[in-house]
N, C-alpha and C positions, 0 to 999 in steps of 0.2 A: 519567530520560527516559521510561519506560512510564509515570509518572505523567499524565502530560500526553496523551498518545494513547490515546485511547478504543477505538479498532479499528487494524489490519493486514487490507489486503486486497489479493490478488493478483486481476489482471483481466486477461482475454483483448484481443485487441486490439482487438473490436468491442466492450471496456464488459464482457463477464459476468464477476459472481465467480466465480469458481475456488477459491479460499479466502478465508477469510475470518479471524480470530481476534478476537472481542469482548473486550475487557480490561477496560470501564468498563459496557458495556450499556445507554450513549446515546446510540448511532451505529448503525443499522441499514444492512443489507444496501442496502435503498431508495433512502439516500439515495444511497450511492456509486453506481448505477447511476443517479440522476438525475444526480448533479456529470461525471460521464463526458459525460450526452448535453448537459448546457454546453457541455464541452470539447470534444467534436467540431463544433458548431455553430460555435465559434470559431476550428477548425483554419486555417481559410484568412489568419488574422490573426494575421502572426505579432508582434506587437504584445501579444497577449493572450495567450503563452502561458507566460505562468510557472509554476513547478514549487511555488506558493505561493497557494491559492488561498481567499477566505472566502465562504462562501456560505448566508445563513439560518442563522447562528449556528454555523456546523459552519467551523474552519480544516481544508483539505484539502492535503497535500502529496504531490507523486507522482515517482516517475522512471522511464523508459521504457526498458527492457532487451530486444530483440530483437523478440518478439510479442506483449511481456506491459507492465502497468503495475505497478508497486508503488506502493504508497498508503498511509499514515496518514490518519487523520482523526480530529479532537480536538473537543469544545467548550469546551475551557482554554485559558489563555493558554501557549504552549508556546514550546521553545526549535526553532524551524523548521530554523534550521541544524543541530542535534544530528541531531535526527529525517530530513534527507534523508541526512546522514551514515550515520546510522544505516542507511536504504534500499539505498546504496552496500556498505554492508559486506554487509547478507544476501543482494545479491548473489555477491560473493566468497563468503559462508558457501557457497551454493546451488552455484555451480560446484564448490566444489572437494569437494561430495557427487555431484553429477551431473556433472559432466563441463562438462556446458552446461545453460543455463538456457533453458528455452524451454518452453512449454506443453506439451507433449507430457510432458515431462522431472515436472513439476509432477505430472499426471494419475497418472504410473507411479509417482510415490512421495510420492504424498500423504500417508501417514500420517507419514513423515518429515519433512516438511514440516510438516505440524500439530503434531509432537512440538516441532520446532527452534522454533515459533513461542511453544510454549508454555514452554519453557527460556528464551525470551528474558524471560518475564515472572514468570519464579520466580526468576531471577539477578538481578533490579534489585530485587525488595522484599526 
C-alpha cells in the first residue's frame, strides 16, 4: 500500500499542513495546499465532493475527522480503497494514543505522530 502513496498529510481545517510525511519525494507540501483550495472552492456543490480526487497528475484521497483533513496523495496508479481504508484506521491508531483527534491533540504530540507515521512506512517494505 505505501508503495502507491507518495506523501501523508494532516491539515487543519482551513487547508494548512500540520504534518506532513513524504515517502516517494514527488508530492510537495504545495501542492496539497493548492488541491485544498479546489476543494473549498467546491464546497458548496455537494456533487463534487468525493473523497477521490485527480488533479495535474497528482490522485488525492482524503477524509475529514473533526477539524482536521487526512490526505494521501500519489502520482501511481494506486489502490484508492486500501488507502482511504488505510486513513480510517490512523484514525483509530490516533485515538486510541490521544484520546481524541483533533488539531490541538496533533500539535501536543507531534513527534508521536511523525514517529507512528514513519512505522507505517518501515512496516510495509
Amino acid at each position: 500500500m505505501a508503495g502507491a502513496a507518495s506523501a501523508l498529510f494532516l491539515l487543519d481545517i482551513k487547508g494548512r499542513v500540520l504534518v506532513w510525511r513524504d515517502y516517494r519525494g514527488d508530492v510537495s507540501a504545495l501542492q496539497a495546499e493548492r488541491f485544498f483550495t479546489k476543494h473549498i472552492e467546491k464546497e458548496g456543490d455537494p456533487g463534487s465532493q468525493d473523497p477521490v480526487v485527480f488533479d495535474n497528475g497528482v490522485t488525492y484521497m482524503f477524509i475529514q475527522h473533526n477539524n482536521l483533513y487526512l490526505m494521501t496523495a500519489s502520482r501511481q496508479n494506486c489502490n484508492a480503497a486500501s488507502l482511504l481504508l488505510f486513513l480510517h484506521r490512523l484514525v483509530d491508531v490516533f485515538k486510541h494514543y490521544f484520546e481524541e483527534l483533533e488539531e490541538e491533540s496533533l500539535r501536543d504530540n507531534f513527534v508521536v505522530v511523525y514517529e507512528l507515521l514513519g512505522l507505517w512506512l518501515s512496516s510495509v517494505h
